[in-house]
C-alpha positions in Angstrom: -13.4 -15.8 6.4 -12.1 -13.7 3.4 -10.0 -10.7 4.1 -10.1 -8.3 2.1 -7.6 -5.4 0.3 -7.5 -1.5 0.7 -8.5 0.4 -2.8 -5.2 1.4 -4.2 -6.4 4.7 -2.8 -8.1 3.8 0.0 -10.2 6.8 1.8 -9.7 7.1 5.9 -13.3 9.2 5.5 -14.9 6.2 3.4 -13.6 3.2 6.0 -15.0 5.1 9.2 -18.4 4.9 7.3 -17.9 1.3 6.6 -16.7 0.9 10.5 -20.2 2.2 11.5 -21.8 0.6 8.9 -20.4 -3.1 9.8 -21.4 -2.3 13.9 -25.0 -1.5 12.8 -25.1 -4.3 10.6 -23.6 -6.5 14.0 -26.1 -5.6 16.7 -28.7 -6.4 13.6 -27.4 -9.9 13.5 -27.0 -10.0 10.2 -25.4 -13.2 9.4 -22.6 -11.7 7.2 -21.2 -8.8 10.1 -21.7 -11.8 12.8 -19.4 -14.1 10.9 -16.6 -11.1 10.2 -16.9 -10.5 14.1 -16.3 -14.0 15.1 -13.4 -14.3 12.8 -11.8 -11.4 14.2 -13.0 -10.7 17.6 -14.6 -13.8 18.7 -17.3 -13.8 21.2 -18.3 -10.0 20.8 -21.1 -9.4 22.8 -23.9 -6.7 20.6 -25.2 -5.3 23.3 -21.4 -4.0 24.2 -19.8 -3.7 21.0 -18.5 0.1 20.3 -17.8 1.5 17.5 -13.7 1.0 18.3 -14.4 -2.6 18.1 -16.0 -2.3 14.9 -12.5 -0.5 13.8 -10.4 -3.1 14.8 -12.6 -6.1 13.2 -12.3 -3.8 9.4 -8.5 -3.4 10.3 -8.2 -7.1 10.6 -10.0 -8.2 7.6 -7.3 -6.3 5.6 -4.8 -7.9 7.8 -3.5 -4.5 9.6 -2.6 -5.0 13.0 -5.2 -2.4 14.5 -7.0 0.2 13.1 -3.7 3.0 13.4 -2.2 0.9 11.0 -5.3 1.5 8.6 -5.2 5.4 9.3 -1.4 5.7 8.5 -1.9 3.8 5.0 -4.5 6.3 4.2 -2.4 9.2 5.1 1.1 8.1 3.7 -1.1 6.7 0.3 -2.9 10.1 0.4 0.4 12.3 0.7 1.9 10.3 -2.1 -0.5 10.4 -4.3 -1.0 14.6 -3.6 3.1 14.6 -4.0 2.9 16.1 -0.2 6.9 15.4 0.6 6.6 16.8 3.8 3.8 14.9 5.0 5.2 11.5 3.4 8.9 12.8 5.7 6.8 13.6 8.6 4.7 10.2 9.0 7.7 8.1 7.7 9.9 10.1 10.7 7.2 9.3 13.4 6.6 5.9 12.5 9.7 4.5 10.8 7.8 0.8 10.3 5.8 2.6 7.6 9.4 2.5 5.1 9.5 -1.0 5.0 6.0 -2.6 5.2 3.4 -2.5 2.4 1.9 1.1 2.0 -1.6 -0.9 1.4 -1.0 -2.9 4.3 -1.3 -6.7 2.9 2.3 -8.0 2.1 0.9 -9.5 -0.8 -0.3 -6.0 -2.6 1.5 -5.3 -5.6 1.9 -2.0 -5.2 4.4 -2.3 -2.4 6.4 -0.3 0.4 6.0 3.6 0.2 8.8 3.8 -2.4 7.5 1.3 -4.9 3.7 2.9 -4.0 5.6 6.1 -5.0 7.0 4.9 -7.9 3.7 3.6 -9.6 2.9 7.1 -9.3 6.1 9.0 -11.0 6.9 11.1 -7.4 10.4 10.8 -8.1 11.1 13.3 -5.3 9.7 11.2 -3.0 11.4 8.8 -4.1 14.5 10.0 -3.1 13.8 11.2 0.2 12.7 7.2 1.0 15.5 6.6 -0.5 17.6 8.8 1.9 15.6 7.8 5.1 16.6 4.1 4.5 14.0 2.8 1.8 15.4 -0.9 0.5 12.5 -1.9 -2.0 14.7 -0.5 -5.1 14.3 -3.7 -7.3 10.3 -3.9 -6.4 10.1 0.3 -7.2 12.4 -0.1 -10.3 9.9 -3.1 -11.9 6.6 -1.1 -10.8 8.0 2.0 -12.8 8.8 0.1 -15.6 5.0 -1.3 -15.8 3.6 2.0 -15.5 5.5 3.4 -18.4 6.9 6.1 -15.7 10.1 5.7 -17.5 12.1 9.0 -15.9 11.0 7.3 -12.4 12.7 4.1 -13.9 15.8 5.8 -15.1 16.1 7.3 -11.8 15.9 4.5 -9.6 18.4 2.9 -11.7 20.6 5.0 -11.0 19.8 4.9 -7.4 20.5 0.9 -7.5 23.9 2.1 -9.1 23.0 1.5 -12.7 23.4 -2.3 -12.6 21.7 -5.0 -15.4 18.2 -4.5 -15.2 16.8 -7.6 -13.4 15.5 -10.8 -15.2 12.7 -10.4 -13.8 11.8 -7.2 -15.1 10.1 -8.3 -18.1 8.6 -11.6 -16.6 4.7 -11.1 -17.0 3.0 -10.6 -19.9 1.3 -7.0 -18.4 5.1 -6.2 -19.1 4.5 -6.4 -23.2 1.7 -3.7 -22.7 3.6 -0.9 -21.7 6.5 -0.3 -24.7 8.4 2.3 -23.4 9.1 0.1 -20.2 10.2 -2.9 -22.0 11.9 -0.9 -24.0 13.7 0.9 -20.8 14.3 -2.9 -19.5 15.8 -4.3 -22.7 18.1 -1.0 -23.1 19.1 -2.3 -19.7 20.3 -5.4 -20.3 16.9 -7.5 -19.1 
């Protein structure tokens, strides 16, 4: 069974409707909402199924532990991307997981913790308040910076890292070569 990746800006609103949407679809029997059910939640009676259930089988195909997991990436994503430091101080406070794992959930996601999620975006004051509260993915926020051309971000996570060579890997994919101002930031730095 696939799983399957949050948006980059995924939508707590939209995923509810898809929650309902995929237990409708599994007291239906269609074939497709069966087979997602009996990958995650095997031998799921329809006649018993609630709408909770429905919430956890989602969470899972995006390989969250349970469907909290799902909320809290749509609210820390949302507060970074609104530039809502309190919030992103207040969620990252009461659930101090949420620093270290992937802000979109899948290790695999490109975009990263909340401090390299942050740093695609140019919140630099966010930034430093992960940064403050214990936020390690420097290197990971440093080369998502660079590839987004948010070269003030990129300066100042340098210096947060303590102004070291830039990493070899900085400059290792070829999306690199698109964005000239962050290879040039990179090759200023030594990559």
């Amino acid at each position: 069974m696939p799983e399957y990746l949050l948006s980059t800006h995924p939508d707590i609103d939209q995923l509810r409707q898809q929650s309902k949407e995929l237990l409708r679809s599994f007291r239906a029997g269609e074939p497709d909402a069966v087979a997602i059910f009996a990958s995650h939640l095997p031998d799921t009676d329809p006649g018993a199924v609630k709408l909770s259930d429905a919430q956890h089988v989602l969470a899972r195909t995006f390989q969250a532990q349970n469907w909290t997991r799902v909320v809290q990436a749509c609210q820390l994503t949302r507060a970074i991307r609104d530039d809502d430091l309190a919030r992103v101080r207040s969620l990252v406070t009461e659930h101090p997981h949420l620093l270290h794992e992937a802000a979109l959930i899948r290790p695999d996601s490109s975009w990263g913790p909340p401090m390299s999620y942050a740093a695609n975006l140019g919140r630099d004051r966010i930034i430093e308040a992960l940064h403050e509260m214990g936020a390690k993915d420097l290197e990971k926020a440093l080369d998502r910076a660079v590839l987004q051309s948010r070269i003030e971000t990129a300066r100042l996570l340098h210096r947060l890292m303590g102004n070291p060579r830039a990493p070899a890997a900085l400059l290792v994919n070829a999306a690199y070569t698109l964005s000239v101002e962050g290879t040039a930031f990179a090759l200023e730095n030594g990559a």
